[in-house]
C-alpha positions as CSV (number, residue, x, y, z in Angstrom):
1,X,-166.3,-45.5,29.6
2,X,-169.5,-45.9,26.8
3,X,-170.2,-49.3,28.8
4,X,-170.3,-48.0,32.0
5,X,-172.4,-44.8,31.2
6,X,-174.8,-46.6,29.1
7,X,-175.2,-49.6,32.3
8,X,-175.9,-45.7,34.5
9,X,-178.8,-44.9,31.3
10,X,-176.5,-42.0,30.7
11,X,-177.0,-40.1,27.1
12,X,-173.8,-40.6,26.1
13,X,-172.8,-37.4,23.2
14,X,-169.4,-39.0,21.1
15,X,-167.2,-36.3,19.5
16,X,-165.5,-37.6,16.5
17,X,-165.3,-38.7,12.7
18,X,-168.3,-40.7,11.1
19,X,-166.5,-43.6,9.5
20,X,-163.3,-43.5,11.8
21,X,-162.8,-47.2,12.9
22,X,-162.1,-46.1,16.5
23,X,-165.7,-44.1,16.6
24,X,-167.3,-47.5,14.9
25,X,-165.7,-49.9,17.7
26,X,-167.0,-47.6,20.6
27,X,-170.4,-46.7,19.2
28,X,-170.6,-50.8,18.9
29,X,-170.0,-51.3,22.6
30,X,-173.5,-48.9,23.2
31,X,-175.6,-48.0,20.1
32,X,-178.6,-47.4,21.8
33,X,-177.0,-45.2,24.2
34,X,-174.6,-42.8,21.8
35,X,-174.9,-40.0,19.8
36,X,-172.0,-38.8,17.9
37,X,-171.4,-35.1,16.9
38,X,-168.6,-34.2,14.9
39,X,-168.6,-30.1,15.0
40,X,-169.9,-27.1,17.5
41,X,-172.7,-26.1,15.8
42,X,-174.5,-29.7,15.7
43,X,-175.0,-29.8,19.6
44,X,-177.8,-27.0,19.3
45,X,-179.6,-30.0,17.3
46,X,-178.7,-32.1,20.2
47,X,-182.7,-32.6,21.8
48,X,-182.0,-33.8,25.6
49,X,-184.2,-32.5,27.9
50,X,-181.9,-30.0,30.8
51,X,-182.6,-33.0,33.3
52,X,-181.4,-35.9,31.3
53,X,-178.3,-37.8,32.3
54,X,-175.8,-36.9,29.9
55,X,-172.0,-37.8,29.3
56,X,-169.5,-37.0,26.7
57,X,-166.9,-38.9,25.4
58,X,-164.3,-38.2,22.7
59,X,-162.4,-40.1,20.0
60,X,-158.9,-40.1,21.2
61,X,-157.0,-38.8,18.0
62,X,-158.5,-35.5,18.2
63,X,-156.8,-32.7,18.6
64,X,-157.0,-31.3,22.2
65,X,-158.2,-27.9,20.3
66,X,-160.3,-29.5,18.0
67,X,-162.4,-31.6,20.7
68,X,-162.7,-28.1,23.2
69,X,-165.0,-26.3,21.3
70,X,-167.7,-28.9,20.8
71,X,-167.3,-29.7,24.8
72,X,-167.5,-26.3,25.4
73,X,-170.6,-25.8,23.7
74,X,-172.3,-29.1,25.0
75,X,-170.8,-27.3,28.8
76,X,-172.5,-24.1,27.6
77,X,-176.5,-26.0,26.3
78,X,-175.6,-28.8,29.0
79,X,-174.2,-27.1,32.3
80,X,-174.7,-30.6,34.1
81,X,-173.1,-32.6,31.6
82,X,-170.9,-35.2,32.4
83,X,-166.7,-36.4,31.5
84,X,-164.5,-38.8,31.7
85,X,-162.5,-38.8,35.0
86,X,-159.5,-38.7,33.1
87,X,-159.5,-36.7,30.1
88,X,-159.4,-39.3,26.6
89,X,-158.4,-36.7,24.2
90,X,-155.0,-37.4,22.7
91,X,-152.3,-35.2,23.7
92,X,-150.1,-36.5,21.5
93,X,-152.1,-35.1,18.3
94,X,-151.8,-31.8,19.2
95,X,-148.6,-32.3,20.1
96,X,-148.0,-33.5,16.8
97,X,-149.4,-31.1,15.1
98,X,-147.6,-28.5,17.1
99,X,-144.3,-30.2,16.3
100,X,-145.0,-30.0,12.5
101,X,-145.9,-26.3,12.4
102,X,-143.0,-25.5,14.4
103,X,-140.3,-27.9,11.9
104,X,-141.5,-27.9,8.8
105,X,-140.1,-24.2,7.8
106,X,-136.6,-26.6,8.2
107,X,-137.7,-28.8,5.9
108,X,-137.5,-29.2,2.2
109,X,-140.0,-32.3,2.2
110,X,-142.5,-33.6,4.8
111,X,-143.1,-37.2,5.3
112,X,-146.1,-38.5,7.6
113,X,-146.4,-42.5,8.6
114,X,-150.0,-43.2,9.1
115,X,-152.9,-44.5,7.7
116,X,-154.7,-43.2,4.8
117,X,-158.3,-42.9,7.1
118,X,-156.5,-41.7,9.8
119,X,-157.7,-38.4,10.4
120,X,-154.7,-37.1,12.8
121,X,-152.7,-38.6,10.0
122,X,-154.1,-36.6,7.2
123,X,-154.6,-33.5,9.2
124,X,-150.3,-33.7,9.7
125,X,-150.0,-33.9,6.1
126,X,-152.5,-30.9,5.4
127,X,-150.1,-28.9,8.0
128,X,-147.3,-29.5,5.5
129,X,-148.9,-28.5,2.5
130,X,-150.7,-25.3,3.6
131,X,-147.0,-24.1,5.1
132,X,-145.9,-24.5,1.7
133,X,-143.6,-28.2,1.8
134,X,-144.9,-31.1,-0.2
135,X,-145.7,-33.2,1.8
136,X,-146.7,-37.2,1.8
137,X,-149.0,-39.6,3.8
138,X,-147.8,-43.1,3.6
139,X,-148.2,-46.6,5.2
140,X,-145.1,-47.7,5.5
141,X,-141.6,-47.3,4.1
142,X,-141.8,-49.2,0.7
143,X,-144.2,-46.2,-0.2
144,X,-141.3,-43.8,-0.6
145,X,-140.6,-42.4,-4.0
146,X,-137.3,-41.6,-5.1
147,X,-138.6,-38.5,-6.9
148,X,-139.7,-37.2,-3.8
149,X,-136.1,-36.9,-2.6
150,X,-134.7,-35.2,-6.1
151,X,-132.9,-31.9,-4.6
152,X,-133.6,-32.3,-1.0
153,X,-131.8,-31.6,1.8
154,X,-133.6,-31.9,5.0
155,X,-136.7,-34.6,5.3
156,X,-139.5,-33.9,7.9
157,X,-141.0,-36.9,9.8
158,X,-143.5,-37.5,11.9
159,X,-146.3,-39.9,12.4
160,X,-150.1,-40.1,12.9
161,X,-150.8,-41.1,17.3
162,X,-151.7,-44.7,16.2
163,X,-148.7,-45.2,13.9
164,X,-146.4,-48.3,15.0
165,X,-142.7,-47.2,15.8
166,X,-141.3,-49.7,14.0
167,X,-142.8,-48.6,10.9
168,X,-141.0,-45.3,11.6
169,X,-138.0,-46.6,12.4
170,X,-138.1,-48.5,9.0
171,X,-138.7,-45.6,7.3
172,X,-135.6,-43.7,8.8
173,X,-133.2,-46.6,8.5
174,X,-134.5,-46.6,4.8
175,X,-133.2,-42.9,4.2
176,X,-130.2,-43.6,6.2
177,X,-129.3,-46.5,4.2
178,X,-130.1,-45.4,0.6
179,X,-129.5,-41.7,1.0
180,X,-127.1,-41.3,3.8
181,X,-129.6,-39.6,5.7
182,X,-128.2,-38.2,9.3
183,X,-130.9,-38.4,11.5
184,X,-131.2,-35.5,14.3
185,X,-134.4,-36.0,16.6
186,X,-135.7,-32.6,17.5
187,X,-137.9,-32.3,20.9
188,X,-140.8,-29.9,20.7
189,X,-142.8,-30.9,24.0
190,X,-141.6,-33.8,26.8
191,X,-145.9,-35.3,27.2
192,X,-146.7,-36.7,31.2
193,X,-150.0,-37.8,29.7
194,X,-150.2,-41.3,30.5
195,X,-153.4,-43.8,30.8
196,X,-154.0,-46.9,32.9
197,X,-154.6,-50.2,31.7
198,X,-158.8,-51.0,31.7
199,X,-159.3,-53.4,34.3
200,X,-160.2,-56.0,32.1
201,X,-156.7,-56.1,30.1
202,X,-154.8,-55.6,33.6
203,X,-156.7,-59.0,34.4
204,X,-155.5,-60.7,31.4
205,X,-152.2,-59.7,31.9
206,X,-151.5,-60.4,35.5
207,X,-152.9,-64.4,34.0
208,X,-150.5,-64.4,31.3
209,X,-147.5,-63.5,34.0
């Protein structure tokens, strides 16, 4: 989407993290051509004139509530602004989030799989901790700490959108196997949110077939 807006000399305006490595790779496809805004209140230092070709784009581990109110205040400076035919905010951070608000009051201790600059990641830790759990961000399952565990009953897990299943699934068999853990999966939300190949990797694919 950056490539093909900045090939139309759109403006493109990129909502997301400074430092997030999916915001570096995209801003890298078009630098000349992005401007990334993290909040609502920096797009009333955005300077495009009212006839300017402008886009937005978003980084896709946002929260679908979190993205909304900078687009709606680049709708409300920018009423001609441009989007993505297919919305590329992820659905599954909110639903993440959502699923951790509504468990965690279950739980004795909270346990998120993701990486440490994963900002969806950290965000489902903070969730634990301000509802009162402790609550742990780690890589992978040899970063469990027995300690953790002293007294507990019932383990929260979930993981950050970008977090491989197997590394759940390691931690889970790792509970399972050293604490007897019984695993019951709880479902929150059934997502329909599903995004098409770019035609580029449908191209490799087809050749490797």
């Amino acid at each position: 989407e950056a490539i093909k807006y900045a090939r139309e000399h759109y403006h493109i305006v990129l909502i997301g993290h400074a430092g997030h490595d999916e915001v570096i790779g995209t801003m890298g496809e078009a630098p000349a051509s992005i401007t990334l805004i993290e909040t609502a209140e920096e797009v009333a230092n955005l300077s495009f004139g009212l006839e300017s070709k402008i886009a937005y784009l978003t980084q896709t581990t946002l929260s679908v509530n979190e993205a909304a109110m900078v687009i709606d205040a680049l709708k409300l400076k920018f009423p001609h602004i441009e989007s993505p035919p297919k919305e590329d905010i992820c659905y599954a951070t909110t639903n993440r989030q959502d699923a951790v608000k509504q468990l965690v009051e279950l739980a004795d201790v909270v346990i998120i799989l993701g990486s440490q600059n994963s900002s969806n990641s950290r965000r489902l830790r903070e969730i634990g901790e301000v509802l009162g759990k402790p609550a742990y961000l780690i890589d992978g399952a040899s970063e469990l700490r027995p300690e953790w565990f002293d007294g507990v009953q019932t383990v929260l897990i979930s993981a950050g959108a970008s977090a491989p299943e197997e590394t759940v699934r390691d931690c889970i068999d790792l509970l399972v196997s050293q604490y007897g853990a019984i695993l019951e999966e709880i479902v929150t939300r059934l997502e329909h949110v599903s995004f098409s190949l770019p035609k580029e990797l449908r191209i490799l694919q087809a050749a490797s077939d």
